[in-house]
TIBASE-910864 format. One record per residue: residue number from 1; residue in three letters; x, y, z of N, C-alpha, C in turn. Coordinates in pm, 1 decimal. Each point is the difference from the previous one (the first is absolute). Last residue first. Example, Ala and Ser with C-alpha at 12.3 -4.5 7.8 and 13.67 -1.06 7.14 Angstrom:
{num:2	residu:Ser	nx:1285.0	ny:-225.0	nz:708.0	cax:82.0	cay:119.0	caz:6.0	cx:-77.0	cy:109.0	cz:73.0};
{num:1	residu:Ala	nx:29.0	ny:-572.0	nz:-7.0	cax:-89.0	cay:119.0	caz:0.0	cx:90.0	cy:120.0	cz:0.0};
This chain:
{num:163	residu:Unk	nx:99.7	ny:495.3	nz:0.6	cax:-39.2	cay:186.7	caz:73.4	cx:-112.3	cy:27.0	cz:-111.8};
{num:162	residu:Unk	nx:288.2	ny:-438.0	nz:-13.7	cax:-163.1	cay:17.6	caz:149.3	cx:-19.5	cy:151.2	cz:17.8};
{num:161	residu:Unk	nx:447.6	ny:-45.9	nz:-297.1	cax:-97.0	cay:-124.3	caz:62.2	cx:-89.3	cy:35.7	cz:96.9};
{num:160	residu:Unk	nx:380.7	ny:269.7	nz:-185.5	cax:-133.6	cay:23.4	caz:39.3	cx:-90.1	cy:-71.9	cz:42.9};
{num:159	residu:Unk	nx:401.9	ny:-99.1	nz:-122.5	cax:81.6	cay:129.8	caz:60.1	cx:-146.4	cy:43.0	cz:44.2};
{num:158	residu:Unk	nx:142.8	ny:-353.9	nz:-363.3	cax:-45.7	cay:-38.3	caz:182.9	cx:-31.1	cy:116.5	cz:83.4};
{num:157	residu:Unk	nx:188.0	ny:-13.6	nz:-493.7	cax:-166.6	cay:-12.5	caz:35.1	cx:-66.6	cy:-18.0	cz:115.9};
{num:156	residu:Unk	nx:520.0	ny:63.1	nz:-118.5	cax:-131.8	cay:131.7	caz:-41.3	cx:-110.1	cy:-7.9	cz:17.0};
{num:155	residu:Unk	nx:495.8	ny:-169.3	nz:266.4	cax:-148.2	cay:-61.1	caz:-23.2	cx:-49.3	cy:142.1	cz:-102.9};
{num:154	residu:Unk	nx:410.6	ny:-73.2	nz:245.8	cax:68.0	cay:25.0	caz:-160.3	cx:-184.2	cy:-19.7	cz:-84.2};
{num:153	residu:Unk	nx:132.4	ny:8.2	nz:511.4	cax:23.9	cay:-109.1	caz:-87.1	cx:17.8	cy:-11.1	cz:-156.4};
{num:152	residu:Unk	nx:-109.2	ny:382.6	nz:274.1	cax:157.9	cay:-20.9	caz:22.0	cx:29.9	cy:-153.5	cz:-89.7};
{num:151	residu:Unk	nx:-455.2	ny:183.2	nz:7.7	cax:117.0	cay:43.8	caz:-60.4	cx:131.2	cy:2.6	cz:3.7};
{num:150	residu:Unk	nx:-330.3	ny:-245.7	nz:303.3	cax:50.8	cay:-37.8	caz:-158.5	cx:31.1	cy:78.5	cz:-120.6};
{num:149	residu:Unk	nx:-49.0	ny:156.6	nz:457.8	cax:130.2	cay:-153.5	caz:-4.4	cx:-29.5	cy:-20.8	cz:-137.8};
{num:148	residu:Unk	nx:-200.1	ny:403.6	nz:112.2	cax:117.0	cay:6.3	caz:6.9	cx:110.1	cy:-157.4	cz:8.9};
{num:147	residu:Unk	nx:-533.5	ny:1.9	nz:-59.6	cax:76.9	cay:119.8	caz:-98.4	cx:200.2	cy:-24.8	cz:-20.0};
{num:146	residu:Unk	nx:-333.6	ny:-155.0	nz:376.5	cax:32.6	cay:-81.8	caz:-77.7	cx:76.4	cy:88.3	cz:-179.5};
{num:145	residu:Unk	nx:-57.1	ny:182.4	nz:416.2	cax:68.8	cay:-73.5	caz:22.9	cx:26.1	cy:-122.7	cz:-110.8};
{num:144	residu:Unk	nx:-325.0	ny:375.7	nz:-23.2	cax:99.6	cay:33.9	caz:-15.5	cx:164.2	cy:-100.7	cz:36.1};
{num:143	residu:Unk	nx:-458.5	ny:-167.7	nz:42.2	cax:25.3	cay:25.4	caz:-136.9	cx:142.1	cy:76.1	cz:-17.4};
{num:142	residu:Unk	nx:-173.6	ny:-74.5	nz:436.8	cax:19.6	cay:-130.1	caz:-58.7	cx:52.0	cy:38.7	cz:-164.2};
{num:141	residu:Unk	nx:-171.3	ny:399.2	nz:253.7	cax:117.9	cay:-77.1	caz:70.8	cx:70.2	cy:-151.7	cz:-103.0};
{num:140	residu:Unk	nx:-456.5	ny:156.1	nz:-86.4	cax:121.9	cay:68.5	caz:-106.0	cx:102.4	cy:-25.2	cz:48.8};
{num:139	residu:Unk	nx:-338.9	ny:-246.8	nz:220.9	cax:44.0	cay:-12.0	caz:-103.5	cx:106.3	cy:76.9	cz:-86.1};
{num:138	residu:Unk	nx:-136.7	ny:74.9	nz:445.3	cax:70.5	cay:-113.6	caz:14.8	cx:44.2	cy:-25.3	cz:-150.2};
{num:137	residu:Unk	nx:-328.3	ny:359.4	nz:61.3	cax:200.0	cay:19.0	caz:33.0	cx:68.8	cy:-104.1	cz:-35.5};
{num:136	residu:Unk	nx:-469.7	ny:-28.1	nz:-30.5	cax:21.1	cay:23.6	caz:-116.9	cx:233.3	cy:59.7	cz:10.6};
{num:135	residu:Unk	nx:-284.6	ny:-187.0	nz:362.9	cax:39.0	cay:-66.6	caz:-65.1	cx:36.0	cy:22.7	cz:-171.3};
{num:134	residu:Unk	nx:-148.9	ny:318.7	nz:347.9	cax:139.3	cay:-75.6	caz:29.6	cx:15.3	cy:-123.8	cz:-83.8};
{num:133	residu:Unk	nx:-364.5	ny:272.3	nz:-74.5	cax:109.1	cay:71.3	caz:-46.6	cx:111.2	cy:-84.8	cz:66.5};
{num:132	residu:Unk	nx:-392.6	ny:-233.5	nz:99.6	cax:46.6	cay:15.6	caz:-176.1	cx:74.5	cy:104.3	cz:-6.0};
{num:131	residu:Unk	nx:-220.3	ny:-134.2	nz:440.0	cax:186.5	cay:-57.8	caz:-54.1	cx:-28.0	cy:14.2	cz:-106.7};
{num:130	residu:Unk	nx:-443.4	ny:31.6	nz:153.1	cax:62.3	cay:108.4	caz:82.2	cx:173.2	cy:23.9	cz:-34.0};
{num:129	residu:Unk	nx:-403.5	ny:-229.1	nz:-206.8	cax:64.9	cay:55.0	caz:-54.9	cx:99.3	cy:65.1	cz:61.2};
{num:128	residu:Unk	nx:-360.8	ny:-400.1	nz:8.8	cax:128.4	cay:54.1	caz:119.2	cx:67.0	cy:86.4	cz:-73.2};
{num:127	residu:Unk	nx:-332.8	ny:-377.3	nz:-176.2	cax:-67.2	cay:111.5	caz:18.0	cx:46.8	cy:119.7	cz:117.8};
{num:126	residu:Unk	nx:157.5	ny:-481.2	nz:-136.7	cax:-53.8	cay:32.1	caz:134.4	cx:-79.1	cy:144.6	cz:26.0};
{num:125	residu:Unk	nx:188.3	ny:-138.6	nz:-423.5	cax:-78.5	cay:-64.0	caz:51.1	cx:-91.9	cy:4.4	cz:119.2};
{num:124	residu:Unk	nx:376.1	ny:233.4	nz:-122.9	cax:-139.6	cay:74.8	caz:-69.0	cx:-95.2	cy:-78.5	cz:22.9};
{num:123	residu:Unk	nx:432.1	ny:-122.1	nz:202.5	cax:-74.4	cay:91.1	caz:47.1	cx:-124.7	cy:93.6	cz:-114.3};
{num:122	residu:Unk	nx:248.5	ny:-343.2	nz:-113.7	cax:-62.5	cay:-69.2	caz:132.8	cx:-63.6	cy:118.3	cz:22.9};
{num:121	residu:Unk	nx:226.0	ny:107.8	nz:-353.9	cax:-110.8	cay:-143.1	caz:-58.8	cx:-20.8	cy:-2.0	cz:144.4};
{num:120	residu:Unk	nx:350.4	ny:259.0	nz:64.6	cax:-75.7	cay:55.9	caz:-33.0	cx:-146.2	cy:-104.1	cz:-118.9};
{num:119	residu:Unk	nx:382.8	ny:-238.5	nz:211.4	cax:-36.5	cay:114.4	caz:82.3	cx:-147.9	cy:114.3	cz:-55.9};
{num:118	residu:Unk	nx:284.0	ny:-239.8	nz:-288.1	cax:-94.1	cay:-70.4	caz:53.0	cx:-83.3	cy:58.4	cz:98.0};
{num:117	residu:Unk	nx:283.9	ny:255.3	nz:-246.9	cax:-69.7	cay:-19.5	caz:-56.5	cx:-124.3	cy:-123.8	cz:43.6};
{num:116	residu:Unk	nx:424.6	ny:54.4	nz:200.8	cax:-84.4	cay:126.0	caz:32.3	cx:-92.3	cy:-40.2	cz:-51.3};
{num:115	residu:Unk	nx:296.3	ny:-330.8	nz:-64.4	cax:-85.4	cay:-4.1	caz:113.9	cx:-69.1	cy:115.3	cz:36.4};
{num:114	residu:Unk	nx:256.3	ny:-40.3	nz:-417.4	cax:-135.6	cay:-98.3	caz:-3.1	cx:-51.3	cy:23.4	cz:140.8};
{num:113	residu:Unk	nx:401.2	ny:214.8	nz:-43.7	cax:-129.8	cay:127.9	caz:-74.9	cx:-113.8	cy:-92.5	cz:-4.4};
{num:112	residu:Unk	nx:383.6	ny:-200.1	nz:200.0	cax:-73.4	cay:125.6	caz:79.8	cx:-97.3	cy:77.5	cz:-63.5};
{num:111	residu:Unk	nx:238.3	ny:-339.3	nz:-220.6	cax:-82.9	cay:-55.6	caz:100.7	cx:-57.1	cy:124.8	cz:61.2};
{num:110	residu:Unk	nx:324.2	ny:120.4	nz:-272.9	cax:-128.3	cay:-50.4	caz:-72.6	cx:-113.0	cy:-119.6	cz:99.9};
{num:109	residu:Unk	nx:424.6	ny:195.8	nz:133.6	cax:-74.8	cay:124.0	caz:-13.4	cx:-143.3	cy:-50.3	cz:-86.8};
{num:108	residu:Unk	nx:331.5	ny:-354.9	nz:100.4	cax:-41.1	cay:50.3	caz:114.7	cx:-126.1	cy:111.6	cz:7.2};
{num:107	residu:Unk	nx:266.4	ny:-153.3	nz:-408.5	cax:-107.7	cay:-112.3	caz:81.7	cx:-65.2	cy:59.8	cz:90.9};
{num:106	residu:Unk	nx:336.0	ny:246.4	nz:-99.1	cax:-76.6	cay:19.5	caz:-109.0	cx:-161.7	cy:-89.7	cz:35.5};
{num:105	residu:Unk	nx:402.4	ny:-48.4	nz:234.2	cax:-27.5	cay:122.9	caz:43.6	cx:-127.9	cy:34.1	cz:-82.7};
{num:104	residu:Unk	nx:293.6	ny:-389.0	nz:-106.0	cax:-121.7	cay:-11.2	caz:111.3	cx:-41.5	cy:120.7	cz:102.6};
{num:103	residu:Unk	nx:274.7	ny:29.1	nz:-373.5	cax:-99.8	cay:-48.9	caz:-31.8	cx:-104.7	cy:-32.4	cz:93.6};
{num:102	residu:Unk	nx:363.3	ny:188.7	nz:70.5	cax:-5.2	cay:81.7	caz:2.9	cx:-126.3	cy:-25.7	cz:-78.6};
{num:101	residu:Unk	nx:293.8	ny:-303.2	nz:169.3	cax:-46.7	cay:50.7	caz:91.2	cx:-88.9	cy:145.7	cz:-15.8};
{num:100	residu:Unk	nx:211.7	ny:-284.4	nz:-334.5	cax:-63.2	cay:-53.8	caz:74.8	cx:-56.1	cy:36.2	cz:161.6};
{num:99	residu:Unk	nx:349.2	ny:76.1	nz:-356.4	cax:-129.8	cay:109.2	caz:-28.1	cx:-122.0	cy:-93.7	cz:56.5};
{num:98	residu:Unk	nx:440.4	ny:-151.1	nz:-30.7	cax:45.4	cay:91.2	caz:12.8	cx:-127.3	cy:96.7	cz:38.3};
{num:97	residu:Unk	nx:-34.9	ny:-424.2	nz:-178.8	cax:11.6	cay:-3.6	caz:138.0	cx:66.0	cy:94.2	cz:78.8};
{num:96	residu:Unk	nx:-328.7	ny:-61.5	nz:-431.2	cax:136.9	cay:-19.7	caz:11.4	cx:0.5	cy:9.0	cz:159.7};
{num:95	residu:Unk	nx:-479.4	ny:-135.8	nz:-109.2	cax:93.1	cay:67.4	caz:-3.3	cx:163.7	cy:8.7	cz:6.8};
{num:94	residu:Unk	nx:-461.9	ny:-300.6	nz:-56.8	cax:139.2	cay:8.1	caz:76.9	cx:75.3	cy:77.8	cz:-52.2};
{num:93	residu:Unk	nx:-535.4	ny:-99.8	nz:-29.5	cax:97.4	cay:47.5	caz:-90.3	cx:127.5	cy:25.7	cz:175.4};
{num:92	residu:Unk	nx:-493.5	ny:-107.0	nz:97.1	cax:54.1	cay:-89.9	caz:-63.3	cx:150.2	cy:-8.5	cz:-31.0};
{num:91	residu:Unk	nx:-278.8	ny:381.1	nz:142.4	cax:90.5	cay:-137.5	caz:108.2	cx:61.5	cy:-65.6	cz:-36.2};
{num:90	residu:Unk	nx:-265.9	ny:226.0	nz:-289.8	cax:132.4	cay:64.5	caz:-12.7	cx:32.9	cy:-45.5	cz:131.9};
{num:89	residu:Unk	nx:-397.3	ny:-123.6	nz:-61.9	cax:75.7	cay:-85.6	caz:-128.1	cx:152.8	cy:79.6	cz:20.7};
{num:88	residu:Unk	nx:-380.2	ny:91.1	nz:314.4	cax:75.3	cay:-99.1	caz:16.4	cx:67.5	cy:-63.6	cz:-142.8};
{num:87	residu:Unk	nx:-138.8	ny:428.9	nz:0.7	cax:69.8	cay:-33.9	caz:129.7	cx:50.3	cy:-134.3	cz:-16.6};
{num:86	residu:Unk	nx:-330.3	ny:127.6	nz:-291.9	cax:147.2	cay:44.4	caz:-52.7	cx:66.8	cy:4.6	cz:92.1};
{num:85	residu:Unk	nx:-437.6	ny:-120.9	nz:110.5	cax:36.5	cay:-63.8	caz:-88.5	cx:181.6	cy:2.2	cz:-53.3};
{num:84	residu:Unk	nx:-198.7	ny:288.9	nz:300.1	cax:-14.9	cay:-96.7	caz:51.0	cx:45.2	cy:-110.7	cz:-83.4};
{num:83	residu:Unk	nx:-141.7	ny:423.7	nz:-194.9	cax:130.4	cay:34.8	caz:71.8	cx:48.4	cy:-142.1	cz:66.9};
{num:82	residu:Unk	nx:-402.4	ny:-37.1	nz:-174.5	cax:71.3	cay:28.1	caz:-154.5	cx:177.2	cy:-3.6	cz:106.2};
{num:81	residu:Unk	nx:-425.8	ny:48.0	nz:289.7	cax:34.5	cay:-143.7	caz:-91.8	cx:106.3	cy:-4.8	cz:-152.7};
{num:80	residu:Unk	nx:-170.2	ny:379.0	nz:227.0	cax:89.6	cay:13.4	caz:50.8	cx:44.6	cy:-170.5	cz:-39.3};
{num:79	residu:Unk	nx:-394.1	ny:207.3	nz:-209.4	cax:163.4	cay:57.9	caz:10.2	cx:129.8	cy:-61.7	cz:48.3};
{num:78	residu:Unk	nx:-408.0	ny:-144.1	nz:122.5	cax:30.2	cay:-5.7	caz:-152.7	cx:135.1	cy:-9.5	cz:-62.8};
{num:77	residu:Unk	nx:-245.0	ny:175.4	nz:393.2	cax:35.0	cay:-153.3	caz:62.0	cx:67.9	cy:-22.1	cz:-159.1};
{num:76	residu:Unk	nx:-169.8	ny:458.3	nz:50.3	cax:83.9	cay:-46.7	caz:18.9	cx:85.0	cy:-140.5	cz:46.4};
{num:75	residu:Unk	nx:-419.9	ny:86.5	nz:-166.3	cax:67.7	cay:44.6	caz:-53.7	cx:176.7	cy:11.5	cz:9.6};
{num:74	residu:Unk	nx:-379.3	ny:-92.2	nz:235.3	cax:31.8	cay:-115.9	caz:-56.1	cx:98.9	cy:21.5	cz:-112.1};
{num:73	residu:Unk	nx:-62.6	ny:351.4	nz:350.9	cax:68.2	cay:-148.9	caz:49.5	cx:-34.8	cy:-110.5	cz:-88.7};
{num:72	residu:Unk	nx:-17.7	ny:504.8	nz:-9.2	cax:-75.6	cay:-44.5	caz:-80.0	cx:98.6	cy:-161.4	cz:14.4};
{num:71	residu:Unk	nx:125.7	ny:435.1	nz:85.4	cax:-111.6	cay:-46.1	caz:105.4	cx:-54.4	cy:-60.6	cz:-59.5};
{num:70	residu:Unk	nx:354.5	ny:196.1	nz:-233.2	cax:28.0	cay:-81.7	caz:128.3	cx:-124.0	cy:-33.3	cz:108.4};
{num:69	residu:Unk	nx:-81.6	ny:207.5	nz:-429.8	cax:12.0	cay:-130.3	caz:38.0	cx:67.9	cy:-77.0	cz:80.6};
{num:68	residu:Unk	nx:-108.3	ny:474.9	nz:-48.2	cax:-68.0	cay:-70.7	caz:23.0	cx:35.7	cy:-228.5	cz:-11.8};
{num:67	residu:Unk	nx:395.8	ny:391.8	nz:55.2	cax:-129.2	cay:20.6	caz:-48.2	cx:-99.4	cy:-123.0	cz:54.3};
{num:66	residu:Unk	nx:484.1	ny:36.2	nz:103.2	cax:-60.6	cay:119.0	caz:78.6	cx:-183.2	cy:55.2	cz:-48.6};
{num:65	residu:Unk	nx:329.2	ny:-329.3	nz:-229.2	cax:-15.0	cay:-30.8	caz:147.5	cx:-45.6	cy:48.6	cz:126.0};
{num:64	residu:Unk	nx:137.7	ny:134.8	nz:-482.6	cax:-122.5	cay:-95.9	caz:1.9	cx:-44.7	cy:5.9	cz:165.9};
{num:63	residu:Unk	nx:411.3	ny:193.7	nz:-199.0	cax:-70.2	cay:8.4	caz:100.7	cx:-123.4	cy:-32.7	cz:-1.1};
{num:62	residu:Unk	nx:160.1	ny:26.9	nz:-454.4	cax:83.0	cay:17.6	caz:113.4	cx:-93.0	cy:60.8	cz:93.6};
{num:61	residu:Unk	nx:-281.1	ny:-196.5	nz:-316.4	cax:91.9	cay:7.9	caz:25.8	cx:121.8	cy:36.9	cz:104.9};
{num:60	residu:Unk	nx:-412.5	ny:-356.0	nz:-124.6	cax:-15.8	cay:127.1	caz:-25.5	cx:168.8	cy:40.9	cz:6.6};
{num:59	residu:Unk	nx:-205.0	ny:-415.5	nz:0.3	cax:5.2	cay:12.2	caz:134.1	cx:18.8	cy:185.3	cz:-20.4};
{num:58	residu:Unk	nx:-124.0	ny:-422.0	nz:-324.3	cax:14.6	cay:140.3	caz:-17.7	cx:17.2	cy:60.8	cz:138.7};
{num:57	residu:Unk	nx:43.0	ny:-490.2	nz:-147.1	cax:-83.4	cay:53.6	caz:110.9	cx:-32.8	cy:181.3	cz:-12.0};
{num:56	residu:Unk	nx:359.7	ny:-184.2	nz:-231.0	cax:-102.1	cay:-37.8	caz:-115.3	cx:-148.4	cy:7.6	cz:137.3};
{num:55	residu:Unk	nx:456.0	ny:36.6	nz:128.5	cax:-53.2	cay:123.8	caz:-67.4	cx:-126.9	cy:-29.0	cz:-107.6};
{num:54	residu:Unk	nx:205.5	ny:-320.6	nz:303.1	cax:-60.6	cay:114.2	caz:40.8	cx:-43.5	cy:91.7	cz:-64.5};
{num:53	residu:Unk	nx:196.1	ny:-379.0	nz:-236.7	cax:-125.1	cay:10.6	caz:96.9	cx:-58.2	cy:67.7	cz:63.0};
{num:52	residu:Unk	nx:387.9	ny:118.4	nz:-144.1	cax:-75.2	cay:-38.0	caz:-152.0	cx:-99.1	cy:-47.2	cz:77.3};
{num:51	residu:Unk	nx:352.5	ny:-16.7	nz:255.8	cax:-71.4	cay:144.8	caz:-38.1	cx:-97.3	cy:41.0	cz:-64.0};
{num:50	residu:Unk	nx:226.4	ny:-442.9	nz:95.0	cax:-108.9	cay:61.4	caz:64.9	cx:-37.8	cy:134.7	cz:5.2};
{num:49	residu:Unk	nx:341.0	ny:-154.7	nz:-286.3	cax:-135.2	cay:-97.9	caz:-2.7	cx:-121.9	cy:48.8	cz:79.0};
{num:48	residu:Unk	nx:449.5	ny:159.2	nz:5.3	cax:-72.1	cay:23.3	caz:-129.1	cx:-155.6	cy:-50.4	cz:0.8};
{num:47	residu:Unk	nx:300.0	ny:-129.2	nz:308.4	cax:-84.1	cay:150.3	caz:77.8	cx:-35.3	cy:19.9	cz:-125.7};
{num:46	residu:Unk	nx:238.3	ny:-426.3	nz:-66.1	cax:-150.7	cay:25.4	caz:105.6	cx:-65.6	cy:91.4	cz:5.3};
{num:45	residu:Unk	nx:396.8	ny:79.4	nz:-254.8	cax:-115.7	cay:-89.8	caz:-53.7	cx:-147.0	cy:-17.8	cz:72.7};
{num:44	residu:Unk	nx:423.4	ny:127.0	nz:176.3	cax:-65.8	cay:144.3	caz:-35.9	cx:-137.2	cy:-62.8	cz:-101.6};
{num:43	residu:Unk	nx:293.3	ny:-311.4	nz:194.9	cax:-47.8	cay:89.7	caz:95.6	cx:-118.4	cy:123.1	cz:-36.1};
{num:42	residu:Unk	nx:329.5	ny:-273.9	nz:-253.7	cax:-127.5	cay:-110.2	caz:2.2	cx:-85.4	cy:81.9	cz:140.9};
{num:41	residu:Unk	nx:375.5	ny:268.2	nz:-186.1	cax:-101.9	cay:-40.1	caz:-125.7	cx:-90.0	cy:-100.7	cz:68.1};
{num:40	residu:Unk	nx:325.5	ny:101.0	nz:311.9	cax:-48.6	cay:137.7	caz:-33.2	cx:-98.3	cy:-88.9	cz:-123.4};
{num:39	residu:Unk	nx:258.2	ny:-306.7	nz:79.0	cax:-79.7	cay:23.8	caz:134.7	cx:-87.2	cy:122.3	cz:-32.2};
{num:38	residu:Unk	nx:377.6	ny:-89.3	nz:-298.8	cax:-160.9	cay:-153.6	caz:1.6	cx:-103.7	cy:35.8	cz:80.2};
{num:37	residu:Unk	nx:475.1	ny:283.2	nz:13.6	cax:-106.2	cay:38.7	caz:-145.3	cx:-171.0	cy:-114.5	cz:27.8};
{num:36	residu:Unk	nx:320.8	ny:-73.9	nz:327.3	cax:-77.6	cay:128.5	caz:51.1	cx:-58.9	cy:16.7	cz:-140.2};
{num:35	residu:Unk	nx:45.7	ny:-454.2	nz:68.5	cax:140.0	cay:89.8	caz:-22.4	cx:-107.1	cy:133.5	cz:23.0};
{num:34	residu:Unk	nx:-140.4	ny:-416.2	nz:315.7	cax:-36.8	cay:24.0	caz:-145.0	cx:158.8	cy:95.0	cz:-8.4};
{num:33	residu:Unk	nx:-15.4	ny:-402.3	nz:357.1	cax:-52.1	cay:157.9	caz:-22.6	cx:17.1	cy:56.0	cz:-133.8};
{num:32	residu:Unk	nx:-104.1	ny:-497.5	nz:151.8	cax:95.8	cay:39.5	caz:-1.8	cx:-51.2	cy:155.5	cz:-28.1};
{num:31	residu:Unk	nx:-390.6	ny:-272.5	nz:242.4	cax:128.9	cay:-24.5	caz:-112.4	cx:74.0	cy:104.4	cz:32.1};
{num:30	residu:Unk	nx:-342.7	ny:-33.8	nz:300.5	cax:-2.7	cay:-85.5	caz:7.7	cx:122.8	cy:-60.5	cz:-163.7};
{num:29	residu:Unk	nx:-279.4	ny:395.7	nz:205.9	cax:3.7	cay:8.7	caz:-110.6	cx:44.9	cy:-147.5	cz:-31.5};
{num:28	residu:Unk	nx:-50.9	ny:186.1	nz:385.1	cax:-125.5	cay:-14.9	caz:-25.7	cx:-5.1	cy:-44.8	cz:-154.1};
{num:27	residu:Unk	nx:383.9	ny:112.0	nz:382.8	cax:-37.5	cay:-135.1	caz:-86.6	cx:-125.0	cy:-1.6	cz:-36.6};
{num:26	residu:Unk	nx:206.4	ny:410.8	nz:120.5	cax:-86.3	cay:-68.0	caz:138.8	cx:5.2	cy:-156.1	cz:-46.2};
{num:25	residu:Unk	nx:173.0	ny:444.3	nz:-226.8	cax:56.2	cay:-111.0	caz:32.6	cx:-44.2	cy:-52.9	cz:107.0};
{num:24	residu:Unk	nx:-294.2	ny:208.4	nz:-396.1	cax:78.9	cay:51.1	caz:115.0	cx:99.9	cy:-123.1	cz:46.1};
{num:23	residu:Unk	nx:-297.6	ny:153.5	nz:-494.8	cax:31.0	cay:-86.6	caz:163.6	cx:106.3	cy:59.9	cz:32.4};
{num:22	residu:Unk	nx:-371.5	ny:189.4	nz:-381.7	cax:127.0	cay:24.1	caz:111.6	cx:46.3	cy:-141.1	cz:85.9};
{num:21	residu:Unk	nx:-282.0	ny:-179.4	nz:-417.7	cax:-9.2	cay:126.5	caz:26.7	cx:152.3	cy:70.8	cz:82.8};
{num:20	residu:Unk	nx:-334.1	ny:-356.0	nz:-390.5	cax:63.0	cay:7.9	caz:91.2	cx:61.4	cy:161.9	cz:69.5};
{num:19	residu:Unk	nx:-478.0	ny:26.8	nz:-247.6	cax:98.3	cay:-118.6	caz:-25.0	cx:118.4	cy:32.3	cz:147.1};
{num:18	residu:Unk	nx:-521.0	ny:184.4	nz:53.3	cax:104.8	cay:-31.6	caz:-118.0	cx:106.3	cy:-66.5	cz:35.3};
{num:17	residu:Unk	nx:-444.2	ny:294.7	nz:233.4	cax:47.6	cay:-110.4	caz:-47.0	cx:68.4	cy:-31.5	cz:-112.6};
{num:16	residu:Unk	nx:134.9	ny:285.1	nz:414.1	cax:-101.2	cay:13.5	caz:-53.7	cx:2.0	cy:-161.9	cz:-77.6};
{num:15	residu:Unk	nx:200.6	ny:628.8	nz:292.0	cax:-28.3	cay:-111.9	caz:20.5	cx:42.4	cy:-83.0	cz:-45.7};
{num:14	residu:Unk	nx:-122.3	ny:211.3	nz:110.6	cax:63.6	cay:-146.1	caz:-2.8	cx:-39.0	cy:34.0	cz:-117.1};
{num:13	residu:Unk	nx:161.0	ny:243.8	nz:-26.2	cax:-29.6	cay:-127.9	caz:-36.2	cx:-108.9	cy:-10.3	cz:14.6};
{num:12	residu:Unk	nx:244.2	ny:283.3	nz:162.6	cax:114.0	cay:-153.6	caz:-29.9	cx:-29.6	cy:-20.2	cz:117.6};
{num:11	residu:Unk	nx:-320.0	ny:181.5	nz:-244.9	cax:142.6	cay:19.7	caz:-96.8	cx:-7.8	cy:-97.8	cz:-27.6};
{num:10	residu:Unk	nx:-340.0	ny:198.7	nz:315.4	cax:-47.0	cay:-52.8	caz:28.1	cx:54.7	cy:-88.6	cz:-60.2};
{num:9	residu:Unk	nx:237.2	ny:355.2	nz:-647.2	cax:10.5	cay:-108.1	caz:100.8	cx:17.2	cy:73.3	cz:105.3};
{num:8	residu:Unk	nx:-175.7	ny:387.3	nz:-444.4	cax:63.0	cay:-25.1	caz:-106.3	cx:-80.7	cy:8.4	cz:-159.6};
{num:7	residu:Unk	nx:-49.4	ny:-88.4	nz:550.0	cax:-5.1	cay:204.7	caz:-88.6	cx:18.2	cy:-28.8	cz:-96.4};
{num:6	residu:Unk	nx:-114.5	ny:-424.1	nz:116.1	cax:-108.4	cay:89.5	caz:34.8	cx:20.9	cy:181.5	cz:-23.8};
{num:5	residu:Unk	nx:306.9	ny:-348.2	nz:-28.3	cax:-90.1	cay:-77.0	caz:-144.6	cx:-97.2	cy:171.1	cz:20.0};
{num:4	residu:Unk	nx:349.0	ny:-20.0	nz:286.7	cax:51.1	cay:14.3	caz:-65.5	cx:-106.2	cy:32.2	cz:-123.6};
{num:3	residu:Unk	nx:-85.1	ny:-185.7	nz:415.6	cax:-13.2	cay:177.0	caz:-10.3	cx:58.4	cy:56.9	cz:-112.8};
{num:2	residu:Unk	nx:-311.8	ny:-434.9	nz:44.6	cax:161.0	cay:13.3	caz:22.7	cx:2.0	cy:146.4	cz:-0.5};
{num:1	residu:Unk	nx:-79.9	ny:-586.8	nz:212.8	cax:-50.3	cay:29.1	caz:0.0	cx:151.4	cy:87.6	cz:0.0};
């Protein structure tokens, strides 16, 4: 689930759903570590992928997240299924091992933008608006974190996932 897809990528990503993706060095990836050219292309593939999902949700544009369809929890259950999707495929992907900590920084920031975004599905549910500017923090927080690792990773399509 993406902020990228969406100003353009909720980025990175997640968001989202698509092909292989970031891994981290946790063993989630379970093979040998890709060459940074393999990793960046089967990475940016995923977030290609799930951008293209998101953005085909028309989520509107930069700063969506501040309009009506952030209140709009089936809407956003959707969404954010795209970012979720492209999470766990870029687990998948073994990063060089030089840029493995900076992947699972990326991982990391793209979990955080799926769990706001959850956060906020519970709480529209629960009909609780009182945490939507803090959770709208948690997210750009998350996005800007995710911005800065996978541009360092050499990433173009990840950088927005789930925004």
């Amino acid at each position: 689930m993406t902020m990228r897809s969406a100003a353009t990528l909720l980025a990175l990503v997640a968001i989202a759903a698509a092909a292989p993706g970031c891994g981290g060095g946790d063993g989630d990836s379970g093979g040998d570590a890709l060459s940074k050219e393999d990793y960046v292309a089967q990475a940016d593939a995923i977030c290609a992928k799930a951008n293209k999902q998101e953005t085909a949700l028309d989520p509107g544009g930069l700063g969506w997240h501040y309009g009506p369809k952030f209140g709009d929890a089936e809407f956003l259950s959707e969404f954010n299924d795209a970012a979720r999707a492209a999470l766990r495929r870029l687990k998948a992907l073994a990063p060089p091992e030089e840029d493995a900590g900076t992947a699972d920084d990326a991982l990391a920031a793209i979990k955080r933008q799926i769990d706001a975004m959850d956060e906020q599905i519970a709480a529209l549910r629960a009909g609780d608006r009182a945490r939507e500017s803090e959770i709208v923090n948690e997210y750009e927080l998350a996005y800007g974190d995710l911005a800065r690792a996978a541009g360092l990773l050499g990433l173009s399509e990840c950088q927005g996932l789930s925004t």
